[in-house]
C-alpha positions as CSV (number, residue, x, y, z in Angstrom):
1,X,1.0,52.6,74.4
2,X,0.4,52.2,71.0
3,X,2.9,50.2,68.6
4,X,3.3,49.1,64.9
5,X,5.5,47.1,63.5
6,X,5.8,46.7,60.1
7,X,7.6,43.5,58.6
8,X,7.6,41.3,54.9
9,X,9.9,43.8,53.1
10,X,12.7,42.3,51.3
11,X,14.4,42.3,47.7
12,X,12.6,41.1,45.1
13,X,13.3,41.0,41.2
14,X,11.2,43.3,39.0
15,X,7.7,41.5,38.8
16,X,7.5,39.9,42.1
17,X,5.2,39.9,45.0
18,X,5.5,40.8,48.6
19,X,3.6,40.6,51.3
20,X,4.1,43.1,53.8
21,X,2.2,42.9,57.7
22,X,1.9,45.4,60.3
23,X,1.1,44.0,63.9
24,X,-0.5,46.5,66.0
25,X,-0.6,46.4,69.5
26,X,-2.0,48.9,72.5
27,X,-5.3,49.5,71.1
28,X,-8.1,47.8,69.4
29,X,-7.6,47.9,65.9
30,X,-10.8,47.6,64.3
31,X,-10.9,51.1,65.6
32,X,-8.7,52.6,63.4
33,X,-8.0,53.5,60.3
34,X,-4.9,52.2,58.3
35,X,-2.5,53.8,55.5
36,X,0.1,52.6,54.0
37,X,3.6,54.7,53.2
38,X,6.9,54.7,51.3
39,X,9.6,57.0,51.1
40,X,12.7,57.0,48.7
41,X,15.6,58.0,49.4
42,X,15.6,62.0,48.4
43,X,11.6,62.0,48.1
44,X,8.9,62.6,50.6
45,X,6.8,60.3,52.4
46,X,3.9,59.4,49.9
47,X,1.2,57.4,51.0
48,X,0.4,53.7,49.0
49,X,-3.4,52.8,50.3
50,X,-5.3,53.0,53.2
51,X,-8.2,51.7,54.6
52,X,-11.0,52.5,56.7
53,X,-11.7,51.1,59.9
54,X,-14.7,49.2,58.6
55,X,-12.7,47.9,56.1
56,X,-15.3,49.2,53.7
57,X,-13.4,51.7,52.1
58,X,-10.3,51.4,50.7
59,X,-7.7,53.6,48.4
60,X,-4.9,53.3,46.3
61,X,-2.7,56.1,44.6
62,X,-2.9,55.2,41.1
63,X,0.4,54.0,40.5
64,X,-0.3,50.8,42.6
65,X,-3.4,50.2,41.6
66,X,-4.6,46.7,39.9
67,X,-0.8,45.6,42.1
68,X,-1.4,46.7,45.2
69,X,-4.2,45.2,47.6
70,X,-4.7,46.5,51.5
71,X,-6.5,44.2,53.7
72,X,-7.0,43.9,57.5
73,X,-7.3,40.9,59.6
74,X,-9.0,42.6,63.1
75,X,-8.9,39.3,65.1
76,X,-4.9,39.4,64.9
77,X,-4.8,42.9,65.0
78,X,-2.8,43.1,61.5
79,X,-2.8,45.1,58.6
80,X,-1.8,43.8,55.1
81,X,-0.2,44.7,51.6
82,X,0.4,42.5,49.2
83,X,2.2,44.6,46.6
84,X,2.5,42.2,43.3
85,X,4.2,43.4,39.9
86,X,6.3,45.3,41.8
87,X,8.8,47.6,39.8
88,X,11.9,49.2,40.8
89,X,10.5,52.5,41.4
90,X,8.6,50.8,44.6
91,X,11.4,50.5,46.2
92,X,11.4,52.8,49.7
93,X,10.8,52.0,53.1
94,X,7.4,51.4,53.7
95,X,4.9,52.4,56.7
96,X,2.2,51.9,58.3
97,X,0.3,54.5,60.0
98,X,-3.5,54.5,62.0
99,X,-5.8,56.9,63.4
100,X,-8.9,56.5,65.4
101,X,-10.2,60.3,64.3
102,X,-12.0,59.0,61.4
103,X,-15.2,57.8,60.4
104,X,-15.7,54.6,59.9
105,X,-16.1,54.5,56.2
106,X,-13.1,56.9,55.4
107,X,-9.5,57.1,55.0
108,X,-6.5,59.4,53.9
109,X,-3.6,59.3,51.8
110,X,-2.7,62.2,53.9
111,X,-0.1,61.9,56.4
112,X,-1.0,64.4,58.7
113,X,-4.0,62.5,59.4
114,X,-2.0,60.0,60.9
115,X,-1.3,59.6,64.8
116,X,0.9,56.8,64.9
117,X,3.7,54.9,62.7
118,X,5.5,52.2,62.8
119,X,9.4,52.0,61.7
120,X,9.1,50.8,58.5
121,X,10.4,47.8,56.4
122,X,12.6,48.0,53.4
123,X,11.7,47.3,50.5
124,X,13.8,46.6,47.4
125,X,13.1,45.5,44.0
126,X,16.3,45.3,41.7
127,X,17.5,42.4,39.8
């Protein structure tokens, strides 16, 4: 059975870091591909960054990048996101999603190519 479980969401003041994890568990992780989600309240799910499961390739929609940085950690079967700068219009709950259907070297801001998700954190950045 495969889990995620996303944690490290919080409030934070406009211009502050977080670090958000997602443990995965039922499968090998170096497997799969990773994405990263939010959704606001009223908006759609939008995806943040992803990475492939080679950790060779990874994205960022343009609005996080130079803040934003995905990482994985294989051996402890986590997924990472430190999110710096952050500004109140990241605030949503955030996701993390994987899929074993990809190539190695690829990933997707796509949801649909997603298999499984976690529950989400909250994030929050307000002063």
């Amino acid at each position: 059975q495969v889990q995620l479980v996303e944690s490290g969401g919080g409030l934070v003041q406009p211009g502050g870091s977080l670090r958000l994890s997602c443990v995965v568990s039922g499968f090998t992780l170096d497997y799969y591909a990773i994405g990263w989600f939010r959704q606001a309240p009223g908006k759609e799910r939008e995806g943040v960054s992803c990475i492939s499961s080679s950790g060779g390739t990874t994205d960022y929609r343009d609005s996080m990048k130079g803040r934003f940085i995905i990482s994985r950690d294989n051996a402890k079967n986590t997924v990472y996101l430190q999110m710096n700068s952050l500004k109140p219009e990241d605030t949503a709950v955030y996701y993390c999603a994987t899929t074993d259907s990809a190539p190695d070297y690829y990933c997707s801001h796509e949801p649909s190519f997603y298999d499984n998700w976690g529950q989400g954190t909250q994030v929050t950045v307000s002063s």
